[in-house]
C-alpha positions as CSV (number, residue, x, y, z in Angstrom):
1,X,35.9,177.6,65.8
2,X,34.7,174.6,63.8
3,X,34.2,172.0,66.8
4,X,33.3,169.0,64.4
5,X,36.2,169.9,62.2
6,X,38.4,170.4,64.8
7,X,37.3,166.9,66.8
8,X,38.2,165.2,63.1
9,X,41.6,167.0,62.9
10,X,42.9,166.4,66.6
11,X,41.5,163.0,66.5
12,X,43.1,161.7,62.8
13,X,46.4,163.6,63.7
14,X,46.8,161.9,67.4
15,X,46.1,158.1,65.5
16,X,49.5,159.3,62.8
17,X,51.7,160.5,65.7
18,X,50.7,157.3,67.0
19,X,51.7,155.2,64.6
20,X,55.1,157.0,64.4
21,X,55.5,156.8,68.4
22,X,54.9,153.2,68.3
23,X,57.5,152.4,64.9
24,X,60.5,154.1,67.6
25,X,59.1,152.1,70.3
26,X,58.9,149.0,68.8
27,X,62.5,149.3,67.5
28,X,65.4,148.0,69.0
29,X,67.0,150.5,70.0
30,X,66.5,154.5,70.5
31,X,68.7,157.9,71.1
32,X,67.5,159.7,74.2
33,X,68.4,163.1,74.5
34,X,68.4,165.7,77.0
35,X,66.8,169.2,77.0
36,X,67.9,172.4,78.9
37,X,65.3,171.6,81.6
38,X,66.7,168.2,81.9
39,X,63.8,166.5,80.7
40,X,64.1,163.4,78.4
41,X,63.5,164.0,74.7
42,X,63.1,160.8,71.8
43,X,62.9,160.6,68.2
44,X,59.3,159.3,68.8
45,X,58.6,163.1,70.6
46,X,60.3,164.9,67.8
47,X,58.7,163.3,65.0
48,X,54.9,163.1,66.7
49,X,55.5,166.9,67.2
50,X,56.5,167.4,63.3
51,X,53.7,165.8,62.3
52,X,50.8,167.3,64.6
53,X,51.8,170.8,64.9
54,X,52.4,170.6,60.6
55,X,48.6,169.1,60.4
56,X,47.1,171.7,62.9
57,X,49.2,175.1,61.6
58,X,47.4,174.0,57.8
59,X,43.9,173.4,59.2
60,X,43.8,176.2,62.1
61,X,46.4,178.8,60.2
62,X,45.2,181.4,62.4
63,X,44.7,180.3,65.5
64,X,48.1,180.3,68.3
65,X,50.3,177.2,68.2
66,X,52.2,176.0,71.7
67,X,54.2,172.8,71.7
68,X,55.9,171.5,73.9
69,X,59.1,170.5,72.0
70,X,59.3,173.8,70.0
71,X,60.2,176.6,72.3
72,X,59.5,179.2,70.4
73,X,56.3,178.8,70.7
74,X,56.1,179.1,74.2
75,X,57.0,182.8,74.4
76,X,53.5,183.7,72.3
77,X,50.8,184.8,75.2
78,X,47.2,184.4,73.9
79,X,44.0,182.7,76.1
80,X,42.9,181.1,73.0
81,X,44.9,178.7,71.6
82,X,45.9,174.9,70.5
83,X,48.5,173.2,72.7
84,X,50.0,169.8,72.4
85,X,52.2,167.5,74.1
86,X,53.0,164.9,71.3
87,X,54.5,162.2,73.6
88,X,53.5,162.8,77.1
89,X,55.0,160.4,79.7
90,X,58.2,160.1,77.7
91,X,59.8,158.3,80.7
92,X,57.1,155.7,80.2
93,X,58.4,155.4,77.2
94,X,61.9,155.1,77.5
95,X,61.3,152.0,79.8
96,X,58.7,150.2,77.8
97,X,55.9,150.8,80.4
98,X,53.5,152.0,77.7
99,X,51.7,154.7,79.5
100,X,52.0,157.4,77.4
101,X,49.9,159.1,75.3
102,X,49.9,161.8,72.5
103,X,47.8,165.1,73.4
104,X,46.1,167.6,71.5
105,X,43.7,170.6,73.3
106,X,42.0,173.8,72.1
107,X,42.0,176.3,75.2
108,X,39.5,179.0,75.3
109,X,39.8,181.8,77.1
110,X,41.9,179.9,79.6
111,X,39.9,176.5,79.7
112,X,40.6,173.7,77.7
113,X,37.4,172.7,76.2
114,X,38.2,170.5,73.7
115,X,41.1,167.6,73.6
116,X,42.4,164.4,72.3
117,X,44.4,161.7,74.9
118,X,45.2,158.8,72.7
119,X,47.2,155.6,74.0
120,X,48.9,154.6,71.1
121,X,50.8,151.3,73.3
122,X,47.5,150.9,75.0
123,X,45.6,151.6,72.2
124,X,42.6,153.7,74.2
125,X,41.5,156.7,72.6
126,X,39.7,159.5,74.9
127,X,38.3,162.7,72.9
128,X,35.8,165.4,73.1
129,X,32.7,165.7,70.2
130,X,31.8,168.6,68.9
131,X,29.3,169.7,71.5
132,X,32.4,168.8,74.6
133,X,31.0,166.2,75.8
134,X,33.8,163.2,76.3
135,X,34.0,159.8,74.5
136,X,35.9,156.7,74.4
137,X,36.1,155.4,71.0
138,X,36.7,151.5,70.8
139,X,37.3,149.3,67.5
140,X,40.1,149.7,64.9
141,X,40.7,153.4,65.9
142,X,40.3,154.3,61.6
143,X,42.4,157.2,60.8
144,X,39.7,158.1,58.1
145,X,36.4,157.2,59.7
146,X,35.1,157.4,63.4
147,X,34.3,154.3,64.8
148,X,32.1,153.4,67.5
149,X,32.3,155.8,70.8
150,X,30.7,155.1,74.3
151,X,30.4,158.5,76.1
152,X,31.8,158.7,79.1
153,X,30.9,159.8,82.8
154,X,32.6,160.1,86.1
155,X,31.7,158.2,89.4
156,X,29.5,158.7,91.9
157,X,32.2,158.3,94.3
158,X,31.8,156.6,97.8
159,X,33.6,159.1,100.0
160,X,34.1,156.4,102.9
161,X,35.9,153.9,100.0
162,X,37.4,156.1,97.0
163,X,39.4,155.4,94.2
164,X,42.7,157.1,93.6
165,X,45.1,157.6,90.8
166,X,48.4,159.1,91.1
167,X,51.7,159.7,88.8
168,X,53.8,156.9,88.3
169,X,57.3,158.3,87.7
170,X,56.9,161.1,89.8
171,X,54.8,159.8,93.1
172,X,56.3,161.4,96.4
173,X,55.8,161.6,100.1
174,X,53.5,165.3,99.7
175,X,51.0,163.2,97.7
176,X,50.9,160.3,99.8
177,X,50.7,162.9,102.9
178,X,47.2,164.3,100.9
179,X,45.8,160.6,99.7
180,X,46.1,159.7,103.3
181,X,43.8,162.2,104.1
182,X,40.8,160.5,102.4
183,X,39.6,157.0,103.2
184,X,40.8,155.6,99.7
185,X,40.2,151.6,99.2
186,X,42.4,151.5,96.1
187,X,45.5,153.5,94.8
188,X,46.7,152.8,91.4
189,X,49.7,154.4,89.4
190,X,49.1,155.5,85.9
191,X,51.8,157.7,83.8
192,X,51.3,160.4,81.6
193,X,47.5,162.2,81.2
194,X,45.8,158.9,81.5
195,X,45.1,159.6,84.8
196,X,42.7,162.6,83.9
197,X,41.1,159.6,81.6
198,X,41.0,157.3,84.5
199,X,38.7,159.6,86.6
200,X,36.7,160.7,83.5
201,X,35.3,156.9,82.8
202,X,35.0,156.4,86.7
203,X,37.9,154.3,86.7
204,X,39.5,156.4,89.4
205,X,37.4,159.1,91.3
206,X,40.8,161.4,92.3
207,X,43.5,162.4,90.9
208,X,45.9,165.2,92.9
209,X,49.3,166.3,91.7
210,X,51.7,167.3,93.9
211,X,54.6,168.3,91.1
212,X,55.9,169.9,88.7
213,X,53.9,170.2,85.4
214,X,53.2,172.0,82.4
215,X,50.2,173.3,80.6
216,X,50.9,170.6,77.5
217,X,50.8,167.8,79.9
218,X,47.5,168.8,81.3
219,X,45.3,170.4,78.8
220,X,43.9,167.5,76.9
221,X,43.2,165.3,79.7
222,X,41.8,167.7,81.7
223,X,39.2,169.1,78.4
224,X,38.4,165.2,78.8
225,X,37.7,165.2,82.2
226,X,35.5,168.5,82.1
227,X,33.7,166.6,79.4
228,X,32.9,163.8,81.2
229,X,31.4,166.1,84.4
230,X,34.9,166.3,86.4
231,X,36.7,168.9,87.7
232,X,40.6,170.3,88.1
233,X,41.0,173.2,90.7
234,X,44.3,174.3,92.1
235,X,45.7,172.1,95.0
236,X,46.2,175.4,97.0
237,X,43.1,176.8,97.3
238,X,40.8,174.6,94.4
239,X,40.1,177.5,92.0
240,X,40.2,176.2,88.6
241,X,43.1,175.5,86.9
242,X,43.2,178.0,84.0
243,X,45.6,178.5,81.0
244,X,47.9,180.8,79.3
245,X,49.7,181.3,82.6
246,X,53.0,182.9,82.5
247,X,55.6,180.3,81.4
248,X,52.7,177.6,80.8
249,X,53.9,176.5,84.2
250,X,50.8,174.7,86.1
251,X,50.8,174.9,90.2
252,X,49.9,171.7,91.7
253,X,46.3,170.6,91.2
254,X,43.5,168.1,91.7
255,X,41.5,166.3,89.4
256,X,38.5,164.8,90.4
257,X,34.8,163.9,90.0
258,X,32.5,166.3,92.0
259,X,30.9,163.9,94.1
260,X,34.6,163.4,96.1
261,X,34.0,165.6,99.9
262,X,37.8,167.4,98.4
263,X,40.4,167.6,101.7
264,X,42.2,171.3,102.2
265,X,45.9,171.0,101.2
């Protein structure tokens, strides 16, 4: 794989999804549908998902294709692959919150090691460079030219006073239960796969999920996070998380910086 070629690609195609995400958003008024899995589907998801998975299929013709909104695509098994989620945190959306983000990941034999969060109503851009490690680019986010980045680095976390993250749409009593086991001086709700970015700049410095999720919803942010030092293991017995599982069905998981003293489920 062409890392620098694939950093341009993932990067320039998250900025147009972007721009088409926020044209629904910004309208006034939107059809939400309703998929087999009773999930919430949009135009916005539709037409990022046209648009990224056209731009990767003509620059990466031979490498394996899974989308979210294209279910074909989830019956392919390979451990390499690209994977994307072109509107994750599509409940976000639907209510104007405006945590959701397009994401983009190359998984190699079962880790993601490269991936693109991008914020579109936030606009916060989180990518890896060629080399993996993690960067926040800042500025006018140019489709056509890279602009200035700031890499960025977990915390050193203070396990007597630590910083947690969890999901906003789908927070429950199981992952208040395992918060309550650490001695947290702030919790803070973020939707989609911003909250792998939150621990990856230090913002946060924990992040479990006690919930259903899918490999699309997890890849990018979590090559972010493993760029930026941080780790995701399974919640059951914190192996890593790996991918091309059966399904693309993720177990519950944490995401964290290393220097968190991690609590047994």
């Amino acid at each position: 794989m062409d890392y620098q070629k694939l950093t341009e690609v993932m990067r320039k195609l998250a900025l147009e999804a972007g721009d088409k995400i926020m044209e629904i958003y910004n309208s006034d008024d939107f059809e939400v549908k309703v998929k087999s899995d009773d999930s919430p589907v949009t135009a916005a998801d539709e037409a990022a998902d046209a648009l990224i998975s056209a731009g990767l299929r003509a620059a990466f013709p031979d490498v394996l294709l899974v989308t979210e909104e294209q279910a074909e695509s989830h019956a392919e098994k390979a451990d390499t692959f690209l994977i994307v989620d072109p509107l994750d945190g599509t409940k976000e959306f639907i209510h104007r919150r405006g945590d959701f983000t397009v994401n983009i990941a190359y998984v190699e034999n079962g880790v993601p090691t490269r991936g693109v969060v991008y914020a579109p109503a936030k606009n916060r851009m989180f990518y890896t460079l060629a080399d993996g490690s993690a960067v926040e680019e800042t500025g006018a986010l140019d489709k056509q030219v890279i602009g200035q980045t700031a890499p960025i680095k977990v915390s050193q976390a203070d396990n007597d006073a630590l910083l947690v993250v969890a999901s906003k749409s789908h927070r429950d009593q199981a992952t208040d239960d395992y918060i309550n086991k650490y001695s947290v001086a702030d919790s803070k709700s973020a939707g989609s796969s911003l909250k792998f970015c939150l621990v990856a700049t230090g913002e946060a410095d924990l992040y479990p999920r006690v919930g259903r999720t899918m490999e699309w919803d997890t890849a990018a942010g979590h090559a972010v996070l493993q760029g930026a030092g941080g780790k995701v293991v399974r919640f059951d017995d914190h192996s890593p998380l790996t991918y091309g599982k059966e399904g693309y069905a993720n177990p519950f998981f944490i995401a964290y910086s290393p220097s968190v003293a991690l609590k047994e489920a």
